[in-house]
PDB file of the backbone (N, CA, C, O) and the ligand in Angstrom, with CONECT records:
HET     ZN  A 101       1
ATOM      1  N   UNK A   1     114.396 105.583 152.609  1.00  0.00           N
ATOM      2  CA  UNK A   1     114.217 106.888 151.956  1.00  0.00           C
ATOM      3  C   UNK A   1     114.223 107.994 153.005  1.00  0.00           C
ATOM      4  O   UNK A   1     113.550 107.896 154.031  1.00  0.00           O
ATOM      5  N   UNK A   2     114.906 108.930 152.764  1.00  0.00           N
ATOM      6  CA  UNK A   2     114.942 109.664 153.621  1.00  0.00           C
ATOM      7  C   UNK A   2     114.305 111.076 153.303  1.00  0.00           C
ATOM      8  O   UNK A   2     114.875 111.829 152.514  1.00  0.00           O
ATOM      9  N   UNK A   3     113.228 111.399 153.864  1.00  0.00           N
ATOM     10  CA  UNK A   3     112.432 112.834 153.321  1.00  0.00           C
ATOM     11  C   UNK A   3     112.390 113.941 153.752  1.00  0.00           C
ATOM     12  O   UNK A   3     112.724 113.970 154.936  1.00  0.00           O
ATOM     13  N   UNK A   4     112.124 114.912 153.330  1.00  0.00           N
ATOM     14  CA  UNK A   4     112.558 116.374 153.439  1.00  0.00           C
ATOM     15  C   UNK A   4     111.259 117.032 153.152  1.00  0.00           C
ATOM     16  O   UNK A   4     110.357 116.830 152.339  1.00  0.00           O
ATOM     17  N   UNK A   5     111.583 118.312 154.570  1.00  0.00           N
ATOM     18  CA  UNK A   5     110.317 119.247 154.121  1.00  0.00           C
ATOM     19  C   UNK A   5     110.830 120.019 152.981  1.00  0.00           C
ATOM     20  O   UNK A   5     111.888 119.757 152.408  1.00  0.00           O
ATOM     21  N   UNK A   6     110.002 121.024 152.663  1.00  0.00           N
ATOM     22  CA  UNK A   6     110.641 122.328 151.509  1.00  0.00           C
ATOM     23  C   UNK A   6     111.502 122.798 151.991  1.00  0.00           C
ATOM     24  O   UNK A   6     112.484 123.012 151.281  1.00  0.00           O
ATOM     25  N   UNK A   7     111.540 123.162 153.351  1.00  0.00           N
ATOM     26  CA  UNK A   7     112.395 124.217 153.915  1.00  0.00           C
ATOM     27  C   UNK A   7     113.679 123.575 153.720  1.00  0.00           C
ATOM     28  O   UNK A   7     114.639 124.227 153.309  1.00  0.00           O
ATOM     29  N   UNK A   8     113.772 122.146 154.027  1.00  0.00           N
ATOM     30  CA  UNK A   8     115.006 121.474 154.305  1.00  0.00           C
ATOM     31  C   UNK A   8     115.214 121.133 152.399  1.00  0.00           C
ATOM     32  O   UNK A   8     116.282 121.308 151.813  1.00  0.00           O
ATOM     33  N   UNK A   9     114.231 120.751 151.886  1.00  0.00           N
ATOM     34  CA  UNK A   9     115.074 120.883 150.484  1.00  0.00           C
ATOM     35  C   UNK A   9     115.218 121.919 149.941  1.00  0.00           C
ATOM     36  O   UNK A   9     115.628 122.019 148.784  1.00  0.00           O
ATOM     37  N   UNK A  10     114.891 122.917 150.711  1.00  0.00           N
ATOM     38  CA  UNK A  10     115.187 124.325 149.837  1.00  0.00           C
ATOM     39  C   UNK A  10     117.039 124.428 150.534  1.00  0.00           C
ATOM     40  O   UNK A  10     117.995 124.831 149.872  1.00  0.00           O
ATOM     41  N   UNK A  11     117.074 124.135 151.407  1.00  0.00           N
ATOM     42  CA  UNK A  11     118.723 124.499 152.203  1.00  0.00           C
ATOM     43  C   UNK A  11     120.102 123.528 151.244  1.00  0.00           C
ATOM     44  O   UNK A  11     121.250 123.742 150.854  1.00  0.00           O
ATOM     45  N   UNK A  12     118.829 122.125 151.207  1.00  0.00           N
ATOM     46  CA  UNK A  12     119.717 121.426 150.446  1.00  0.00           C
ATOM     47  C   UNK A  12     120.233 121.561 148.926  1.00  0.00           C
ATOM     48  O   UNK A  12     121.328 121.270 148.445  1.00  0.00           O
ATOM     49  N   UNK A  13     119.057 122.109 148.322  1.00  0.00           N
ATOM     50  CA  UNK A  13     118.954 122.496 146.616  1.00  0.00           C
ATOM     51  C   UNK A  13     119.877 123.826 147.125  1.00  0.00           C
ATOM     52  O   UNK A  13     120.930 123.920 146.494  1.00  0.00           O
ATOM     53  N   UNK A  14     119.713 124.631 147.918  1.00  0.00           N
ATOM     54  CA  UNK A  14     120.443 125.916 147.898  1.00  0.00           C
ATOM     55  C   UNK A  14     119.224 126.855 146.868  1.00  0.00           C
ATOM     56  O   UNK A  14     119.661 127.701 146.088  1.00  0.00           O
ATOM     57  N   UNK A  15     117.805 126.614 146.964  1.00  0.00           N
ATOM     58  CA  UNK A  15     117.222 127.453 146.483  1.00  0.00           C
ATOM     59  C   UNK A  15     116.277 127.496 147.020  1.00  0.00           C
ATOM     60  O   UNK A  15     116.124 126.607 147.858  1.00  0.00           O
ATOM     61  N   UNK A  16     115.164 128.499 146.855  1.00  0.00           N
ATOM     62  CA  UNK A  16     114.280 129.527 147.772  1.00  0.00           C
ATOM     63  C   UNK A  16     113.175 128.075 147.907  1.00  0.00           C
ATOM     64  O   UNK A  16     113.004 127.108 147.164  1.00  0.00           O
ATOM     65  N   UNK A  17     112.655 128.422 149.031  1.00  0.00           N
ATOM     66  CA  UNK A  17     111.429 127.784 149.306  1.00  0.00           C
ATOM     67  C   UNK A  17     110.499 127.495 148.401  1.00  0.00           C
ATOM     68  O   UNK A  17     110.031 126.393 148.114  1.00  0.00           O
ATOM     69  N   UNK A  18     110.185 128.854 147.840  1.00  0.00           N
ATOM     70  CA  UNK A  18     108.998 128.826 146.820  1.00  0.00           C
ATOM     71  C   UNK A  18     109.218 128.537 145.687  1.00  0.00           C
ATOM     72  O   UNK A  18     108.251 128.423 144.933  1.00  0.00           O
ATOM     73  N   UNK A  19     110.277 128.366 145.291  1.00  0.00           N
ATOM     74  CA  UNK A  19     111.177 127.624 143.649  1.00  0.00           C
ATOM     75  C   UNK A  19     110.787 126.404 144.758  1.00  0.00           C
ATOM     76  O   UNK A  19     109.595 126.705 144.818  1.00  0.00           O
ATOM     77  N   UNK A  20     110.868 125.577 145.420  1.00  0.00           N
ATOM     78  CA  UNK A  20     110.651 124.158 145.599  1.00  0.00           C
ATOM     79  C   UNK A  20     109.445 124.052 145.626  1.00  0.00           C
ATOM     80  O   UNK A  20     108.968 123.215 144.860  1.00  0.00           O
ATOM     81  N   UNK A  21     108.656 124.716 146.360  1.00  0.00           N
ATOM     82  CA  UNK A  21     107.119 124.639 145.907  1.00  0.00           C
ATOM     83  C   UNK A  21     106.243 124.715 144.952  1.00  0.00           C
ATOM     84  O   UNK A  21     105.237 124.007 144.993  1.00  0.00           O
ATOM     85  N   UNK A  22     106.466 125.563 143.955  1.00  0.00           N
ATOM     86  CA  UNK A  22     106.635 125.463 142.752  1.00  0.00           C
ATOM     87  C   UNK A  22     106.872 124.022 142.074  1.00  0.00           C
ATOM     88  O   UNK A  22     105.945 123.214 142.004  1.00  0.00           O
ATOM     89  N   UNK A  23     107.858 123.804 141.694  1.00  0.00           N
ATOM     90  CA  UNK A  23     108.236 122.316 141.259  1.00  0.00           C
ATOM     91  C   UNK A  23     107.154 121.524 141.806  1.00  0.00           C
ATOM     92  O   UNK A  23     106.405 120.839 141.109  1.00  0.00           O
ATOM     93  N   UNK A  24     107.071 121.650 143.336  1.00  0.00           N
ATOM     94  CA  UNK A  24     106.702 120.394 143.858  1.00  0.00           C
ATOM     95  C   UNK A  24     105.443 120.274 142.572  1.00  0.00           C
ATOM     96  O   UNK A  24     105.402 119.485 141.628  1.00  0.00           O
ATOM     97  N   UNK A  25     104.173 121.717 143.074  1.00  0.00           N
ATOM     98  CA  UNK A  25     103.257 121.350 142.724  1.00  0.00           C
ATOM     99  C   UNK A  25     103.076 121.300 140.704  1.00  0.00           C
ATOM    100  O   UNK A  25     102.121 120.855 140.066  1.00  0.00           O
ATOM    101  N   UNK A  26     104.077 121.787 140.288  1.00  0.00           N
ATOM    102  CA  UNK A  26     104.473 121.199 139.024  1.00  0.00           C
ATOM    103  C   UNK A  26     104.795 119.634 138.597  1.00  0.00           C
ATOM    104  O   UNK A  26     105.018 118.989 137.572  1.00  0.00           O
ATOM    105  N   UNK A  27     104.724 119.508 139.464  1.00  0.00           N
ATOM    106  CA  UNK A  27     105.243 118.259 139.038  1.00  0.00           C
ATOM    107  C   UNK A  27     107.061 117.769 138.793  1.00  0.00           C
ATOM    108  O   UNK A  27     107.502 116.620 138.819  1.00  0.00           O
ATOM    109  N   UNK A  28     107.756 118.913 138.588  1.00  0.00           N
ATOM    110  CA  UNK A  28     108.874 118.541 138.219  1.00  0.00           C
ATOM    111  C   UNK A  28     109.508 118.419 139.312  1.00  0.00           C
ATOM    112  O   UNK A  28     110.665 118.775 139.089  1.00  0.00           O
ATOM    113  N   UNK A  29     109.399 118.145 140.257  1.00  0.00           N
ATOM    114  CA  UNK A  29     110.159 117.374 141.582  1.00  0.00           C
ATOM    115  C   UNK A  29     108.876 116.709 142.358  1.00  0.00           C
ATOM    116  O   UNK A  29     107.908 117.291 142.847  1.00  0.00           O
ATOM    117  N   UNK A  30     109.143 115.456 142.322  1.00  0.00           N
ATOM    118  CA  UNK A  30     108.877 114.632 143.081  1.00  0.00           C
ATOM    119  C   UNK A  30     108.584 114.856 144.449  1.00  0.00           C
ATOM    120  O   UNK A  30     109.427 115.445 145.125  1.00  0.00           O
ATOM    121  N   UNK A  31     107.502 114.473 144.975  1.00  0.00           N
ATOM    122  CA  UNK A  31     106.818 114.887 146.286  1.00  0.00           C
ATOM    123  C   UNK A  31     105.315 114.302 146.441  1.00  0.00           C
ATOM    124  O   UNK A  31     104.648 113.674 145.619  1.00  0.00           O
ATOM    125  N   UNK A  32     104.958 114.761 147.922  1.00  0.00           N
ATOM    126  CA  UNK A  32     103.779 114.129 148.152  1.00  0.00           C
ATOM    127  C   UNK A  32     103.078 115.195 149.790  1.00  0.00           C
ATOM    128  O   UNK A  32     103.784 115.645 150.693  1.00  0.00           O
ATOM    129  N   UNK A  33     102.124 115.269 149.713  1.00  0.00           N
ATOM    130  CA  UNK A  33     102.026 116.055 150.709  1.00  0.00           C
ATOM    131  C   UNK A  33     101.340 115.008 151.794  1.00  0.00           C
ATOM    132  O   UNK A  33     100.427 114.244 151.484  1.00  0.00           O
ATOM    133  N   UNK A  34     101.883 115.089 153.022  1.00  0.00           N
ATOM    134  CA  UNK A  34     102.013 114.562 153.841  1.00  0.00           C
ATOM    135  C   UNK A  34     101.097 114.805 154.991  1.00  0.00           C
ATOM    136  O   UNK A  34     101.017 116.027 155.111  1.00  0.00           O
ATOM    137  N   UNK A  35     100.332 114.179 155.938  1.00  0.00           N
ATOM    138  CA  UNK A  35      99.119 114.133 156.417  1.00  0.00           C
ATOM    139  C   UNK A  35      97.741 114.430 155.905  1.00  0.00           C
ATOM    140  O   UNK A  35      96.750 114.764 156.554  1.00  0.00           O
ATOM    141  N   UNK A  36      97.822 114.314 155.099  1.00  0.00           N
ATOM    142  CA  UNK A  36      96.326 115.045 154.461  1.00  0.00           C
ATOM    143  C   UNK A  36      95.173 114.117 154.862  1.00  0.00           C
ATOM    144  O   UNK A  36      95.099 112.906 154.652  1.00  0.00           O
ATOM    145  N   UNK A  37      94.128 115.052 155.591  1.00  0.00           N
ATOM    146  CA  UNK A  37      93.144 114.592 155.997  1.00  0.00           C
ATOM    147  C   UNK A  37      92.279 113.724 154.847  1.00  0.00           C
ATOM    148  O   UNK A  37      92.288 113.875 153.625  1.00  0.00           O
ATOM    149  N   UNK A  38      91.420 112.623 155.783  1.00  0.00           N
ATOM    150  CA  UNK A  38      90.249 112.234 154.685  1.00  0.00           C
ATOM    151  C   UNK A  38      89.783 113.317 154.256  1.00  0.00           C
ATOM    152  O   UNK A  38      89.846 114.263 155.042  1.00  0.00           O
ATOM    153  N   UNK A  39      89.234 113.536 153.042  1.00  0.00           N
ATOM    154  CA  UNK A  39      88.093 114.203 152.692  1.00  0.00           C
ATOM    155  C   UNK A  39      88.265 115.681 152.324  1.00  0.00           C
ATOM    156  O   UNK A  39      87.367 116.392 151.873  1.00  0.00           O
ATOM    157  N   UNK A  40      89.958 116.187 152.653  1.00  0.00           N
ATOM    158  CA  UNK A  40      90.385 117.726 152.650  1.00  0.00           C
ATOM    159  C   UNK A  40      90.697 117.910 151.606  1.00  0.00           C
ATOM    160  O   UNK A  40      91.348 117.155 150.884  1.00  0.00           O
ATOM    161  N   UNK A  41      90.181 119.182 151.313  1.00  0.00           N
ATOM    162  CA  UNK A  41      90.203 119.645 150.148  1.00  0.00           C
ATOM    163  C   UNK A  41      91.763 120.123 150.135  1.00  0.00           C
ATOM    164  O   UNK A  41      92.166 119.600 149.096  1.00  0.00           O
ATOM    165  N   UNK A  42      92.823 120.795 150.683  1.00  0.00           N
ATOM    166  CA  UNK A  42      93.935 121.161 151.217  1.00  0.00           C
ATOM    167  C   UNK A  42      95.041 119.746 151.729  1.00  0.00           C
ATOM    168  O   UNK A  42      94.876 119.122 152.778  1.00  0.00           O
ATOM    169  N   UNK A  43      96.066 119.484 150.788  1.00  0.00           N
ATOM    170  CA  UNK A  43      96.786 118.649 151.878  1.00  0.00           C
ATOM    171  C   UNK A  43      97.616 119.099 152.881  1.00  0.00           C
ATOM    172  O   UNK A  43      97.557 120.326 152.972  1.00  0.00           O
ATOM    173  N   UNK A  44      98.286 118.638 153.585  1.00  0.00           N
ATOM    174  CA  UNK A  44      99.284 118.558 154.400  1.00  0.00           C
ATOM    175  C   UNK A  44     100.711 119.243 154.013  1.00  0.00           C
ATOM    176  O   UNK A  44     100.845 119.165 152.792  1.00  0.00           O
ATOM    177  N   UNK A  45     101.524 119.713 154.463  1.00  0.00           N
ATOM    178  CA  UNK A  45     103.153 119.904 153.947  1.00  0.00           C
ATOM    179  C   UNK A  45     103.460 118.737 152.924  1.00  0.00           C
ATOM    180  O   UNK A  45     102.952 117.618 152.867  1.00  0.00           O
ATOM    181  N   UNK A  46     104.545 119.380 152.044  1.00  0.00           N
ATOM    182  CA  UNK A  46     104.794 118.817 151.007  1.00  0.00           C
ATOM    183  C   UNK A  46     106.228 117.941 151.971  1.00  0.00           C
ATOM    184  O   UNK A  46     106.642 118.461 153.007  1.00  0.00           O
ATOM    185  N   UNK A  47     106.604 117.120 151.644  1.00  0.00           N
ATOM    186  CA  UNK A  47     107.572 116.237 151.203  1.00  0.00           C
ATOM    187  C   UNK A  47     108.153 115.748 150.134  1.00  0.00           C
ATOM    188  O   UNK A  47     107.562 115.113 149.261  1.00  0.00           O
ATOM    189  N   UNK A  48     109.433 116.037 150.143  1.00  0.00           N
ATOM    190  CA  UNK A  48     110.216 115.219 148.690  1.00  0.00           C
ATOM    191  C   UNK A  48     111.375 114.566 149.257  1.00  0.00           C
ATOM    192  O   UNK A  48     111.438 114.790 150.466  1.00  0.00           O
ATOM    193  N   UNK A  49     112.318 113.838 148.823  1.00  0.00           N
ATOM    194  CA  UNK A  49     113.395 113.188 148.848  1.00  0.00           C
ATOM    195  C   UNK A  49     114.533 113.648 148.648  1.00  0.00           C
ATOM    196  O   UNK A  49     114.539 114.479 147.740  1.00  0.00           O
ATOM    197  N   UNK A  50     116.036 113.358 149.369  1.00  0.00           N
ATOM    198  CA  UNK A  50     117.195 113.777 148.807  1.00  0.00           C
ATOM    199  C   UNK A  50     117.271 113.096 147.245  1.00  0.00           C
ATOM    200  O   UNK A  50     117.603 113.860 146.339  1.00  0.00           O
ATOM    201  N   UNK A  51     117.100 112.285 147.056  1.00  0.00           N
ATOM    202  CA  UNK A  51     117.054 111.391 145.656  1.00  0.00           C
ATOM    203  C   UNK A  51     116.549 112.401 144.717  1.00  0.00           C
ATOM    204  O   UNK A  51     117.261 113.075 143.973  1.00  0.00           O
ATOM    205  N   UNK A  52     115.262 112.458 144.807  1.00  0.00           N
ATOM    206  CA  UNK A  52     114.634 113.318 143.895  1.00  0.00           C
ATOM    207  C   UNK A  52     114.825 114.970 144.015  1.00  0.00           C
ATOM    208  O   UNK A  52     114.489 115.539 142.976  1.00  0.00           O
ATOM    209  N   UNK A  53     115.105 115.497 144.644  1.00  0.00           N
ATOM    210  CA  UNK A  53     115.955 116.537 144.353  1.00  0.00           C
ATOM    211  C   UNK A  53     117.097 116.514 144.250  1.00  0.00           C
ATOM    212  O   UNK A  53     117.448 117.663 144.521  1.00  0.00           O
ATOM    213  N   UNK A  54     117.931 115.951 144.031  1.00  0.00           N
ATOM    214  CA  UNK A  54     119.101 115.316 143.175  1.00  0.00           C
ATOM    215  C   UNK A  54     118.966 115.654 141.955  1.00  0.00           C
ATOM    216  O   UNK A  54     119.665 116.418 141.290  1.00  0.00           O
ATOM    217  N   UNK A  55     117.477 114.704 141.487  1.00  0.00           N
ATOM    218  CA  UNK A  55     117.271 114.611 139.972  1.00  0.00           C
ATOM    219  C   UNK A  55     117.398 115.823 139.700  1.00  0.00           C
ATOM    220  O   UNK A  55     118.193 116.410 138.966  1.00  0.00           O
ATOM    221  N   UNK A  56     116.265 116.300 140.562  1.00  0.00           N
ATOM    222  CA  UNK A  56     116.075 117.588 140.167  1.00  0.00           C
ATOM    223  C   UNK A  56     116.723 118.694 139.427  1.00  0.00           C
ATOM    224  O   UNK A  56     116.654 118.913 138.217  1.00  0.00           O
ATOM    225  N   UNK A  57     117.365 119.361 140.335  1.00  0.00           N
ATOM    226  CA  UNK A  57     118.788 119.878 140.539  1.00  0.00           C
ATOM    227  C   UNK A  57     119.809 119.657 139.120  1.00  0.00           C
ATOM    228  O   UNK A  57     120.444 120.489 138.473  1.00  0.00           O
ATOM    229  N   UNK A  58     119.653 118.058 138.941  1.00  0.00           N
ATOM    230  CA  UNK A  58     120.396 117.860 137.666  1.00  0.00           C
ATOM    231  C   UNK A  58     119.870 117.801 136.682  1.00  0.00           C
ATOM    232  O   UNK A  58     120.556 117.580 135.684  1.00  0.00           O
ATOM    233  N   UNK A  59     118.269 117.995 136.543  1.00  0.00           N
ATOM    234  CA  UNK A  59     118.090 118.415 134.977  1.00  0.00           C
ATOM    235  C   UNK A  59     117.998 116.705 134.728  1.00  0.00           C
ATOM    236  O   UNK A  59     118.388 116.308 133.630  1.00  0.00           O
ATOM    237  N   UNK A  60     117.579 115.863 135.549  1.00  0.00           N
ATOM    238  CA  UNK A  60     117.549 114.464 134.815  1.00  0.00           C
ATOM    239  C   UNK A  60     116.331 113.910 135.643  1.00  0.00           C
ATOM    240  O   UNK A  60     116.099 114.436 136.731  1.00  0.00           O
ATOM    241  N   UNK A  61     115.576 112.925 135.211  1.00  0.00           N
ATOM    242  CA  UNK A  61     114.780 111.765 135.649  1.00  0.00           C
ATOM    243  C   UNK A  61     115.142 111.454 136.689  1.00  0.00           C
ATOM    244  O   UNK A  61     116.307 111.750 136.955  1.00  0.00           O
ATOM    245  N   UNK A  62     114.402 110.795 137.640  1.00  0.00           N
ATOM    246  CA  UNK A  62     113.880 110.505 138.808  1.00  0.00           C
ATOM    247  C   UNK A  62     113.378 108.662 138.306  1.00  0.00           C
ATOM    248  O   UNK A  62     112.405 108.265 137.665  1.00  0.00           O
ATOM    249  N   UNK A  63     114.525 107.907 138.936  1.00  0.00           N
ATOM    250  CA  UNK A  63     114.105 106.816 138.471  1.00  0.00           C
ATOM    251  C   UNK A  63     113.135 106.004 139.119  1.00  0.00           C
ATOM    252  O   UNK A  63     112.530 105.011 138.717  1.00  0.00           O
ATOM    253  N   UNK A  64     113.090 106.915 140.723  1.00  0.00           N
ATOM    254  CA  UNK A  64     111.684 105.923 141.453  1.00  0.00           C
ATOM    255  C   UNK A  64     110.264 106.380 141.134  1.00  0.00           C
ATOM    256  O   UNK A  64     109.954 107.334 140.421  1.00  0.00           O
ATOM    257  N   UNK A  65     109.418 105.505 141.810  1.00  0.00           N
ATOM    258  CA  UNK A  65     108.401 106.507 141.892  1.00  0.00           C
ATOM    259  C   UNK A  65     107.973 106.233 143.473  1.00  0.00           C
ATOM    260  O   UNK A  65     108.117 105.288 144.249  1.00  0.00           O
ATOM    261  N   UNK A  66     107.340 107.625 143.551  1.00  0.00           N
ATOM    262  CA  UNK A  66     106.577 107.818 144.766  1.00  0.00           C
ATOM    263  C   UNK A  66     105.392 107.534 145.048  1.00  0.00           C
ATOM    264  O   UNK A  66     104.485 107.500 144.217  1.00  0.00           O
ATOM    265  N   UNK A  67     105.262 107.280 146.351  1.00  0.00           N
ATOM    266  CA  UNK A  67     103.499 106.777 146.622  1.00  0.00           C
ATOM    267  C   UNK A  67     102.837 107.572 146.473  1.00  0.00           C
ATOM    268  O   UNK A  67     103.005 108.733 146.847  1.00  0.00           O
ATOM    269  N   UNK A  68     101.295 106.824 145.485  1.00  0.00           N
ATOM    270  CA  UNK A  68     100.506 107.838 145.185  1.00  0.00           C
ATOM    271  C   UNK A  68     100.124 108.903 145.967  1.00  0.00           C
ATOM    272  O   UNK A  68     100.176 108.606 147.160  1.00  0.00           O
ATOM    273  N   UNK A  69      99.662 110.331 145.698  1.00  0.00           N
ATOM    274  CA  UNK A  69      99.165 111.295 146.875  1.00  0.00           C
ATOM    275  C   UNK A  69      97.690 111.012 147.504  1.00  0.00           C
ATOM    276  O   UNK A  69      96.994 111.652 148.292  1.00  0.00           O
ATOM    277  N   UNK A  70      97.529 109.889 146.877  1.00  0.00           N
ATOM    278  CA  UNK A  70      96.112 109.864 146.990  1.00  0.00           C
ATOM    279  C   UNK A  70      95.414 110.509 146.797  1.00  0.00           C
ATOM    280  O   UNK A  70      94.234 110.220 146.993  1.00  0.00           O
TER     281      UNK A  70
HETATM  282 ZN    ZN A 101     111.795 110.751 142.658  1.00  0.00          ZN2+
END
């Protein structure tokens, strides 16, 4: 799997940062935020997938799933 910050799926979707952030924390694109401390109330940068912004993008399901965010 190969993963992507926002910035880099925003270049790849060809749309703004904050339309991916958005989604992310919507739920409608697939992601996970990445380092998040024990115990933090705040996670880490988001991560998503070329896969799942694929889906995205196309208005269709996301047939994997991602590891929980814990
Ligand atoms: Zn996905």
């Amino acid at each position: 799997m190969k993963w992507m910050t926002v910035t880099e799926a925003a270049e790849y979707a060809r749309r703004h940062p904050r339309t991916i952030g958005d989604a992310l924390r919507a739920g409608e694109l697939h992601g996970f935020q990445a380092a998040k401390k024990k115990g933090a109330r705040k996670g880490g940068n988001w991560l998503t997938s070329a896969a799942c912004v694929d889906a995205w993008i196309e208005g269709r399901d996301c047939e994997h799933q991602l590891p929980a965010a814990a």
